[in-house]
N, C-alpha and C positions, 0 to 999 in steps of 0.2 A: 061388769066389763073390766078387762087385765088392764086397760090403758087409766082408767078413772083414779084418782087419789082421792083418799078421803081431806075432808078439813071439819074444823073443829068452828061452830060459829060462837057468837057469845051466849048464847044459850046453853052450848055444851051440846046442841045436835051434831050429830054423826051426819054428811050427807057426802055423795060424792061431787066432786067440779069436772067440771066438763074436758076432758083430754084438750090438749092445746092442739094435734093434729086435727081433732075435729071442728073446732073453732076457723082453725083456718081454711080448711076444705071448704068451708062454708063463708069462707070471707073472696069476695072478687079479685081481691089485691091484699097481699101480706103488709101491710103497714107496722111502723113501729111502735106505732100508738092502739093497735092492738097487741101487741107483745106486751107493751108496757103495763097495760090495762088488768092483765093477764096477771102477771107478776104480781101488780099491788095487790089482788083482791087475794091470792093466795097469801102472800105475806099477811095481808090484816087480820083474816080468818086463823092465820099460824102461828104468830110470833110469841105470842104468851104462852100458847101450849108446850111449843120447843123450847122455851126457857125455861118452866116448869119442872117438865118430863128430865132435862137435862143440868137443871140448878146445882146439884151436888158435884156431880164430875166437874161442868164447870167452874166452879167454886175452888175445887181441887186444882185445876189448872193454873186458873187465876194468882192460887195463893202460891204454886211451885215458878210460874213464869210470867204472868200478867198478862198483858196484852192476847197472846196469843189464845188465850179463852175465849175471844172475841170474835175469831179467824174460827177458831173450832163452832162456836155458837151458828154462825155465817154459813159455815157449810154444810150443819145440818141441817138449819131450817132451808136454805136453796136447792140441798142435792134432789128434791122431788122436781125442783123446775129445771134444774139441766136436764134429766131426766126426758119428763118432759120436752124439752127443746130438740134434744135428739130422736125421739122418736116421730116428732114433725117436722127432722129435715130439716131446721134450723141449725148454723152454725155458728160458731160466734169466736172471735181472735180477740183478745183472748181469750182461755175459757169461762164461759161464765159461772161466776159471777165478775170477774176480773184478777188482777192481779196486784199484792202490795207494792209493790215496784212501782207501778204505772200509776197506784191509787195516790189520793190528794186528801192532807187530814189541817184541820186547824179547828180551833175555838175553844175557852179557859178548860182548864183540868176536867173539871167535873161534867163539861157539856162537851165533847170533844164529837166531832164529827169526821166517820172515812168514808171518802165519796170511791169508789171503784166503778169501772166500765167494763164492755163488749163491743165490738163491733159484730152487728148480725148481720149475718146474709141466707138465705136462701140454699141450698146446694145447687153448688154452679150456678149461680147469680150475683148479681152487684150486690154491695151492702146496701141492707134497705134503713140500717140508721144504728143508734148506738146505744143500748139499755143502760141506763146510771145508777146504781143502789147506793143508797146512802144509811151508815149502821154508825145509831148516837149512841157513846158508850160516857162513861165514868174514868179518868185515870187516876182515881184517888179510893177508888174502891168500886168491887164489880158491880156493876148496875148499866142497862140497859132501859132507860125511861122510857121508849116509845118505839114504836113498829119501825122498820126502815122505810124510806121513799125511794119510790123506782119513778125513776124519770126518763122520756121518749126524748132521744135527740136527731134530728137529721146529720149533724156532723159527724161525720168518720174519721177527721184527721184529728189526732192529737190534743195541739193547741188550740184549735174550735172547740174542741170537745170541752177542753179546760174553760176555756174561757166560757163557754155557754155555764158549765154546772158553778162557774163562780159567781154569774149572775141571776141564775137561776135560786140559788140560796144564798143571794144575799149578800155574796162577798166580792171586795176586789183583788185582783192577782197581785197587786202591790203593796204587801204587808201582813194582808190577814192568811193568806195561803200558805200554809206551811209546806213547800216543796219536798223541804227537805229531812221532816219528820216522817217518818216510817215505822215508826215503833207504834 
């Protein structure tokens, strides 16, 4: 089927995942906790493979600019789910997976987290909630320890959004949030 991606599981089988349009045609209501759901299980099946397949160039990157190896890493392993998302009519402001502008990063050098959003909606519908991706990096040298977390939120406005994903992992907005780091 043209719409199926492959994933890669820890065995190394080849299988294909289910189109996300199919998934929802068959769900009664688009919830964001299946969007979410969606996301994680491609991320866990992906994210070592894409660092792999792509360890050299990004490595390259890393050591000509830094951070932004990170942002390139991000968009290869998610281009299959925007992908996805467009082809079931899902929209998302902004695009997904988010944007570093709007995104929120804090915690010491070597464990640093950027939390980026969506808001999703439907075509021509209300937003049905806001996809969260969270990508743990290293700023002291490249390394990515662990898959990203995709987390379901019902807020769409902004500062709900912030303030849920600050609670949701862990942090308060007064001190440990680095607003204003961006790199």
């Amino acid at each position: 089927m043209a719409d199926e991606f492959s994933v890669h599981s820890r065995q190394e089988e080849i299988r294909p995942m289910r189109p996300l349009e199919e998934l929802l045609s068959a769900q009664s209501e688009s919830t964001i906790r299946v969007l979410a759901d969606y996301i994680q299980q491609y991320v866990d099946m992906q994210w070592q493979r894409v660092l792999e397949e792509g360890r050299e160039g990004l490595l390259r990157v890393y050591d000509d600019a830094g951070e932004p190896a990170y942002g390139a890493y991000a968009q290869r392993l998610l281009r299959p789910v925007r992908e996805q998302l467009e082809r079931a009519g899902v929209l998302s402001e902004p695009g997904f997976p988010g944007t570093l502008s709007t995104s929120r990063e804090w915690g010491p050098a070597e464990e640093r987290e950027r939390w980026m959003w969506s808001v999703m909606r439907r075509a021509q519908g209300a937003p049905i909630g806001t996809i969260v991706v969270g990508l743990f990096h290293d700023h002291t040298r490249f390394r990515i320890p662990r898959p990203p977390d995709v987390l379901a939120l019902e807020e769409t406005d902004t500062d709900a959004i912030i303030q849920s994903v600050s609670q949701a992992v862990g942090h308060r907005k007064s001190g440990e949030i680095d607003d204003d780091d961006r790199s």
